[in-house]
C-alpha positions in Angstrom: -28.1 -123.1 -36.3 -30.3 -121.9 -39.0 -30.1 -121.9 -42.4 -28.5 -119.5 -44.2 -29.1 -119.4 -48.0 -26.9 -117.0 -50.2 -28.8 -116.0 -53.4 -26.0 -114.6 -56.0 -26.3 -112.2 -58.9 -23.9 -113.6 -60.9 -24.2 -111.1 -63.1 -24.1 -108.4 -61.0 -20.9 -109.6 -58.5 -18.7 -112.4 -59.6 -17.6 -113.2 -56.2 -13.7 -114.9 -56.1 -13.7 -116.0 -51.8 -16.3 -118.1 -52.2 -14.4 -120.7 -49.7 -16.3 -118.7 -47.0 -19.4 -120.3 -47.6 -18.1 -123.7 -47.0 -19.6 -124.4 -43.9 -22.7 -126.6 -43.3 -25.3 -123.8 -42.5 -24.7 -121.8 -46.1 -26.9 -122.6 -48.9 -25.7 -121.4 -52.1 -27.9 -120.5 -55.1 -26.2 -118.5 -58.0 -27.8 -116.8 -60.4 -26.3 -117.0 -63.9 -28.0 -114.9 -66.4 -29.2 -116.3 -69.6 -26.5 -114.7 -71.7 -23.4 -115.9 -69.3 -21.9 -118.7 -71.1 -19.6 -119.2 -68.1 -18.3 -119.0 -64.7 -15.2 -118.4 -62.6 -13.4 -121.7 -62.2 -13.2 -120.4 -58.2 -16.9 -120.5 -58.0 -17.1 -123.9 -59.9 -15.1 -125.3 -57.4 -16.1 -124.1 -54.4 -19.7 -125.1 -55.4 -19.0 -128.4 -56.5 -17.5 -128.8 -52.8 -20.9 -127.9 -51.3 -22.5 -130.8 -52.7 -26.0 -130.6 -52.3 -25.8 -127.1 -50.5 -25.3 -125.5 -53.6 -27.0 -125.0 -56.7 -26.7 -123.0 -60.3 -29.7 -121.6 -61.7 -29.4 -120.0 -65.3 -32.3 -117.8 -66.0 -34.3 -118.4 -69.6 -34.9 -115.0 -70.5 -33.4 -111.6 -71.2 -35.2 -108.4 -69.8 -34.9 -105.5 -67.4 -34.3 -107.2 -63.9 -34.9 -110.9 -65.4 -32.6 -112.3 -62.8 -33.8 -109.9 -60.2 -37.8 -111.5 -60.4 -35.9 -114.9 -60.3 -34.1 -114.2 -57.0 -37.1 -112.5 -55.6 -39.2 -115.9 -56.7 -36.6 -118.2 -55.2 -36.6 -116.1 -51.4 -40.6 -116.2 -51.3 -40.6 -119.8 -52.5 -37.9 -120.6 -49.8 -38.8 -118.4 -47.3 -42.5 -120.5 -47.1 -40.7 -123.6 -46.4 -38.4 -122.1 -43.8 -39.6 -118.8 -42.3 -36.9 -119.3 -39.5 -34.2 -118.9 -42.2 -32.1 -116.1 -43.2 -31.7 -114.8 -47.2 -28.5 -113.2 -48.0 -28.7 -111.2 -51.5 -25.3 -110.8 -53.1 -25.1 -108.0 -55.4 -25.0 -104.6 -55.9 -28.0 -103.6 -56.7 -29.6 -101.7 -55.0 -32.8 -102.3 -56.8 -33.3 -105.5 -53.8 -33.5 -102.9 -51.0 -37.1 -102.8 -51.2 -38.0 -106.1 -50.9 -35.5 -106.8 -48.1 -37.6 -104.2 -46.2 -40.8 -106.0 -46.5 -39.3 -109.2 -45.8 -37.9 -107.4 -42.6 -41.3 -106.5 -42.0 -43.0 -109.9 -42.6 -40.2 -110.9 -39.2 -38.4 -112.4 -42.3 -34.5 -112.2 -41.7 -32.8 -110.8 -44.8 -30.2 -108.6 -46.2 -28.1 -107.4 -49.2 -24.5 -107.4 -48.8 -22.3 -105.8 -52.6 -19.7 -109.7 -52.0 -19.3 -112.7 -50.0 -17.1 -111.4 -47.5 -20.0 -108.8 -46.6 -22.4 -110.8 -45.7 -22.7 -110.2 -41.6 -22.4 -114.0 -40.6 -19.4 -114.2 -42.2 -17.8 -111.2 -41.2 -18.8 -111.9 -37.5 -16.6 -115.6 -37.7 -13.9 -113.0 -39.3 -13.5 -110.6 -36.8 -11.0 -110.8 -33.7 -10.8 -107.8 -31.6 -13.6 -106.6 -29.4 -14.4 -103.5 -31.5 -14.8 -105.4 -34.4 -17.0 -107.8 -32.8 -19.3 -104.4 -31.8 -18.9 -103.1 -34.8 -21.1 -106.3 -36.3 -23.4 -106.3 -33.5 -24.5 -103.1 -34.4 -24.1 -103.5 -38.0 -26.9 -106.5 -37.8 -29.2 -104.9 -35.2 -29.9 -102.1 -37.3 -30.2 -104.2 -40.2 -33.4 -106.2 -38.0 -35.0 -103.1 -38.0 -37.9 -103.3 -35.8 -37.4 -106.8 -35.3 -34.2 -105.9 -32.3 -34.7 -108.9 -29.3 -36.4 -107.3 -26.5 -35.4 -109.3 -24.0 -31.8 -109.1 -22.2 -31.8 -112.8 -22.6 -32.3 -113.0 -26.5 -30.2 -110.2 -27.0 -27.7 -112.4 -25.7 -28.8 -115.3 -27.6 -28.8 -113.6 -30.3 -25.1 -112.4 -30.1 -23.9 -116.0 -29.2 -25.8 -117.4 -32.7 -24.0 -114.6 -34.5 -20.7 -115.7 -33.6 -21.6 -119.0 -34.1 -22.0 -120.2 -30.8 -18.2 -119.7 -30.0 -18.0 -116.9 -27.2 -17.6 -117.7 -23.9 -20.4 -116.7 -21.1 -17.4 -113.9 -19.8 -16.7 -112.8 -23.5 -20.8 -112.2 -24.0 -21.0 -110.3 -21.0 -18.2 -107.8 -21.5 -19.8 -107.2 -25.0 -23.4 -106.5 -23.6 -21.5 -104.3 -20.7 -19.6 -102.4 -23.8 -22.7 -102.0 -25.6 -24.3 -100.5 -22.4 -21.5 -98.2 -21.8 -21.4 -97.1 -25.5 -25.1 -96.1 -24.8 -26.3 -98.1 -28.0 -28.3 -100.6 -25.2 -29.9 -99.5 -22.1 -31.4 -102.3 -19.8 -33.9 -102.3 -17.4 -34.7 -105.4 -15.5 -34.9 -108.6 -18.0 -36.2 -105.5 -20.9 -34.0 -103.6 -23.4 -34.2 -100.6 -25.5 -31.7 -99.2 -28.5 -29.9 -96.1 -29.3 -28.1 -97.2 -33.0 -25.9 -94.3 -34.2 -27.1 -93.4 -37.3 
């Protein structure tokens, strides 16, 4: 599975389920801005269970968007070493939207989710019922933007890595077959072609 690092604006969202993140394909960088003398004693220790996977990074300087420039820094400077990895911005700022829309262009999976529950891997191993499990399908195709699988085959691929592997063959075909008969995907032959709701 790829890598999925979690950049955090600590000073932006102080996020309190960070146990979420605990499995092996999360990397976790927060962001601690240089006037923070502290964090959350739940952060602290979910970190410090990570190991290696997770890291603090307390910015030098004050400044409009100091911490901002430093996240941005860290995804291009990451994103060089592992283009096949995905960047998940934690904060509410709205500010990142921008750049996650060039990185989509660049074929450069990223998004910005407002806390740790939000981010779309983690609310896919979350949800349970069918209409949940469409309801983040569609969620993170329109997040890929232009960037949707074309092919019936990584469309499905494509589900299965989004629920972490863990649907069965019969469980991925009665999601494409929902999908179809919601109208959202239309196949024709081994090709397919989108119709998000807005």
């Amino acid at each position: 599975m790829r890598t999925n690092y979690v950049l955090i604006d600590y000073e932006n969202v102080q996020p309190e389920a960070m146990a979420v993140l605990s499995k092996e394909h999360f990397k976790v960088i927060v962001f601690v801005g240089a006037n923070q003398a502290k964090v959350t004693f739940e952060v602290a220790s979910a970190l410090q269970q990570m190991g290696e996977r997770a890291e603090y990074i307390k910015i030098s300087g004050n400044g409009s968007n100091a911490l901002d420039f430093h996240i941005a820094y860290y995804i291009g400077l990451l994103a060089s070493k592992e283009p096949e990895a995905c960047f998940h911005i934690v904060s509410k700022d709205t500010g990142f939207d921008p750049l996650i829309n060039h990185l989509k262009g660049k074929k450069i999976l990223a998004c910005r989710s407002k806390d740790v529950t939000d981010i779309p891997i983690v609310k896919a191993s979350n949800s349970k019922s069918p209409s949940e499990k469409i309801a983040v399908i569609i969620a993170d195709l329109k997040r890929r933007g232009a960037a949707k699988p074309r092919a019936v085959k990584t469309l499905t691929s494509t589900i299965s890595n989004m629920f972490q592997k863990q649907l069965s063959d019969e469980e991925l075909q009665s999601l494409l077959l929902e999908l179809q008969t919601k109208g959202i995907v239309s196949i024709a032959g081994t090709k397919v072609s989108y119709e998000l709701p807005a």
